[in-house]
C-alpha positions in Angstrom: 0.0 0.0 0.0 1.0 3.3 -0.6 2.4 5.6 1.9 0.1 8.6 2.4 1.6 11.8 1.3 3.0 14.2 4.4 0.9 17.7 3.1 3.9 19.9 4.9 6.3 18.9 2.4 4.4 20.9 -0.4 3.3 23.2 2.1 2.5 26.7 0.1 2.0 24.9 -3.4 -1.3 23.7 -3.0 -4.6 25.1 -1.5 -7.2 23.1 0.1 -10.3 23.9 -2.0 -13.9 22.9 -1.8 -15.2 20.2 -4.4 -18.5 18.2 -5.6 -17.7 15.0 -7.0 -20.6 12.5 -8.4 -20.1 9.0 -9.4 -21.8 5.9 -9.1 -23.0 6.5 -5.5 -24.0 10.4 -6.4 -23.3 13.7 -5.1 -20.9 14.5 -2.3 -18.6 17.4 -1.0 -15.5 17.0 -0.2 -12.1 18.9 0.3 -9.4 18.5 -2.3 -6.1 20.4 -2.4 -5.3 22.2 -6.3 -2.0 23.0 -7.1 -1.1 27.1 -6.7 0.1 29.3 -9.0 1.7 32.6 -9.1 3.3 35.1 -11.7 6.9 35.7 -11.2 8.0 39.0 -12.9 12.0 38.4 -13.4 14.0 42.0 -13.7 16.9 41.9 -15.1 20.0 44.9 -14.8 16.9 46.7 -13.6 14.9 46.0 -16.8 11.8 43.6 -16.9 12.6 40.6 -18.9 9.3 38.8 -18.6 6.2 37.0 -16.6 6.2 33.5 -15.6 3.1 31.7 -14.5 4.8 28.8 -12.0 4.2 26.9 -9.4 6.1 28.5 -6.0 8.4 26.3 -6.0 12.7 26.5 -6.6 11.9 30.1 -8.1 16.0 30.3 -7.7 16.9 27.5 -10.2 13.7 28.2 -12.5 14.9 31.7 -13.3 18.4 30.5 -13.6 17.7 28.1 -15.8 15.1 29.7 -18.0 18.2 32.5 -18.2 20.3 30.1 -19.3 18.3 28.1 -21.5 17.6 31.4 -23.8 21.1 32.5 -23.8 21.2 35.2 -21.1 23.8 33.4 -19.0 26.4 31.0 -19.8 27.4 30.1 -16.2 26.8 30.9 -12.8 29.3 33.3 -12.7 27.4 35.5 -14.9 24.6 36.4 -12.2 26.4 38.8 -9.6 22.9 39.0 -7.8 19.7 37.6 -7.6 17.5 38.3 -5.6 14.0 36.8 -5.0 10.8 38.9 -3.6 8.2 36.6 -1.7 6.3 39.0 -1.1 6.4 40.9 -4.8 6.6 37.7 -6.6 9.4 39.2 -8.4 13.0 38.2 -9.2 15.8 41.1 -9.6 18.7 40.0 -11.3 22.0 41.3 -11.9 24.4 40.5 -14.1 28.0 40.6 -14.0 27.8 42.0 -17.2 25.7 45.4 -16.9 26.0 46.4 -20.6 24.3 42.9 -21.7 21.4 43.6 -24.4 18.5 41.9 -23.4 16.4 40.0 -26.2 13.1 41.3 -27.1 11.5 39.0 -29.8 9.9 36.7 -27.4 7.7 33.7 -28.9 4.8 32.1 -27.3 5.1 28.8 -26.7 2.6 26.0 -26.9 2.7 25.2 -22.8 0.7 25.8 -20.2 -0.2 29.0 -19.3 1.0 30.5 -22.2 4.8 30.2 -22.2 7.4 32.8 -23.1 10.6 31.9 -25.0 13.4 34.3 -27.0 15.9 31.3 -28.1 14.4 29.4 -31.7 18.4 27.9 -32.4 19.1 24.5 -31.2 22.4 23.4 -30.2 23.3 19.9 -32.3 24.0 16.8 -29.1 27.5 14.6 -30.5 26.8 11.5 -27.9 27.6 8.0 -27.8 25.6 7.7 -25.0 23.6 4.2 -24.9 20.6 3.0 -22.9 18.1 0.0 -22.8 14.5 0.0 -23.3 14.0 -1.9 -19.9 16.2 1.5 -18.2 14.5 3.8 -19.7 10.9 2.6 -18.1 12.8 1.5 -14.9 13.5 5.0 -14.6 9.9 6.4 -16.0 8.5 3.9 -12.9 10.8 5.9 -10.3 9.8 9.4 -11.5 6.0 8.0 -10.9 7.4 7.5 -7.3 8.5 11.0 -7.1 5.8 12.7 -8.4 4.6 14.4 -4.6 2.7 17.6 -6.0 1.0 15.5 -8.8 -0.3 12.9 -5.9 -1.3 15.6 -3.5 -3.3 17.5 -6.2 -3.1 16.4 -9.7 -2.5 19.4 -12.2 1.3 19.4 -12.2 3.6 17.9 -14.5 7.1 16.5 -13.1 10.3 16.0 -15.2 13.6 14.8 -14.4 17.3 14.7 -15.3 18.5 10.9 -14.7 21.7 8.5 -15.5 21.1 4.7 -16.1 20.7 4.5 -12.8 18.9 6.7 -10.8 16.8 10.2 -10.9 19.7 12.8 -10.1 17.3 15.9 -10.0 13.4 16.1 -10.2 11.0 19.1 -10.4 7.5 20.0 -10.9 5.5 22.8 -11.7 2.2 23.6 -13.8 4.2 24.6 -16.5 6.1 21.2 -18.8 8.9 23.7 -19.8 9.1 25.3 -16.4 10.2 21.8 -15.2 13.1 21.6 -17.5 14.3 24.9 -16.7 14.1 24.4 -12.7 16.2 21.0 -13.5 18.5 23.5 -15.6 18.8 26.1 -12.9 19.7 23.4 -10.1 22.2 21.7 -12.3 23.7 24.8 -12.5 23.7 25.4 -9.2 24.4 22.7 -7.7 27.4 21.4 -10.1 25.6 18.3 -11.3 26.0 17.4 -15.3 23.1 17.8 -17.7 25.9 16.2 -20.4 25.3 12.5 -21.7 21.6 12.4 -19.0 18.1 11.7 -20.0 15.5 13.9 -19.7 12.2 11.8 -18.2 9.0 13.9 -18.5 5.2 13.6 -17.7 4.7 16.4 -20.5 4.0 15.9 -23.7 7.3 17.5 -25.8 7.0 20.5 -28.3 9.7 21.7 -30.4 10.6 23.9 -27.5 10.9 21.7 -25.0 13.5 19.6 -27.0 15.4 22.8 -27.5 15.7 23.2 -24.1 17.2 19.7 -23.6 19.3 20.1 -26.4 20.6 23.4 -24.5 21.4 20.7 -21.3 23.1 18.2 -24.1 21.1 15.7 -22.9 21.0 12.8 -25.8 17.6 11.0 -24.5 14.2 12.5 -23.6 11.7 10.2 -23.0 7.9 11.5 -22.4 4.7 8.8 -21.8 3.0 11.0 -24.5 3.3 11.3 -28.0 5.7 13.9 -29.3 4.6 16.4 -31.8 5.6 16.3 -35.6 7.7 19.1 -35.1 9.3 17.7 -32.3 10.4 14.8 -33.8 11.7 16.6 -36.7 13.9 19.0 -34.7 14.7 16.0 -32.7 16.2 14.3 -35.5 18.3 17.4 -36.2 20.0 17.7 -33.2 21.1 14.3 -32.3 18.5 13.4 -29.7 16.9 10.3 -29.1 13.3 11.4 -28.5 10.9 8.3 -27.0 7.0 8.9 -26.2 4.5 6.7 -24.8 6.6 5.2 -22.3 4.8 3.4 -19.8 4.6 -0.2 -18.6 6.8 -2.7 -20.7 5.7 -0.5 -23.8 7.8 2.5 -25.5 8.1 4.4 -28.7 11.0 5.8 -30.4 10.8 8.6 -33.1 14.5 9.5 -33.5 18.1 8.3 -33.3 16.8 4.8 -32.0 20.5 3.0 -32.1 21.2 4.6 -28.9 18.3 2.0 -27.7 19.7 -1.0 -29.3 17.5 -0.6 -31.9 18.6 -2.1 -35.2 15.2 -1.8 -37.4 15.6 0.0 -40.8 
């Protein structure tokens, strides 16, 4: 049996709400808790760079990756301040460079809540990097185990960066591409590799979330839904093994499939 989820440890991302559910025996009230969200304005040298819609969680590594991910930043060492306002729900950034020319041709992307993105180039991933089927949905089974937000409240999506092995970072938010860029923003953080890693995620991948993963030079992303067209053809591009529908004993692969083992023509 599973162990019941302790509601402290997402204390502040969720809300306990009011609900009428029917089914089989009718009508009855009864509380649920919905995931929160908020809009974090991020300022950077003093200048507004953009709104996300996010879930309040690791703010820190979601702006840091989402800088780094469109280009902003190339390091850590390019933030000499950040600063994050509770209470505001905004981010002031500085960077090490003041003179830095902020993009402004920003895209909207095709993810929840109406995404922002500046970046459209992908960055090509050279990998010999290999990895078995029976891995790759060992490891989708672990990120089901790790999914706490999603099993308190549903709503969420949760992604994660991953050797053969093990889950090495996970995060979750409302937003799919938020996900990748709180993943980014720890990594860089924290020191650990995105280089030769999968990408594991609940979402279902767009063009832009592949160009995020290409950004980490991560060789595999794996999703248990179907990619889309696009996806698959930008996939194929840079170098990426990109598998959907992965679930169970079952996957599909759409690109690169020798780093699976796959030998079909």
């Amino acid at each position: 049996m599973q162990a019941a989820i302790d509601i402290s440890d997402v204390k502040g991302v969720a809300a306990d709400i009011v609900c009428d559910r029917f089914s089989d025996k009718g009508w009855v009230r009864t509380s649920v808790h919905a995931p929160l969200e908020r809009e974090l304005v991020v300022y950077v040298n003093l200048r507004e760079l953009v709104t996300i819609l996010c879930s309040p969680t690791k703010l820190k590594y979601l702006v840091l990756g989402f800088l780094y991910s469109e280009g902003i930043i190339s390091k850590l060492d390019d933030v000499m301040m950040m600063r994050v306002c509770d209470e505001e729900s905004e981010v002031d950034v500085r960077l090490t460079n003041p003179e830095f020319e902020l993009p402004t041709k920003r895209r909207l992307t095709s993810g929840c809540g109406g995404g922002t993105t500046f970046s459209t180039q992908g960055q090509r991933v050279d990998s010999d990097f290999v990895v078995k089927p029976s891995e790759v949905l060992s490891l989708m089974k672990q990120l089901q185990g790790q999914m706490d937000l999603y099993q308190l409240s549903g709503g969420v999506h949760t992604s994660a960066l991953s050797d053969i092995e093990k889950l090495l970072v996970v995060a979750e938010d409302i937003g799919r591409h938020n996900t990748l860029d709180k993943i980014q923003g720890e990594c860089l953080a924290t020191g650990v590799p995105s280089r030769d890693r999968l990408v594991l995620t609940t979402g279902r991948v767009s063009s832009e979330m592949l160009l995020k993963a290409a950004k980490m030079q991560a060789p595999v992303v794996v999703s248990r839904h179907t990619p889309t067209g696009t996806a698959v053809s930008l996939a194929r591009d840079l170098g990426i093994t990109l598998v959907g529908r992965a679930g169970g004993n079952r996957l599909s692969v759409y690109s690169h499939p020798e780093r699976l083992g796959c030998s079909t023509n």
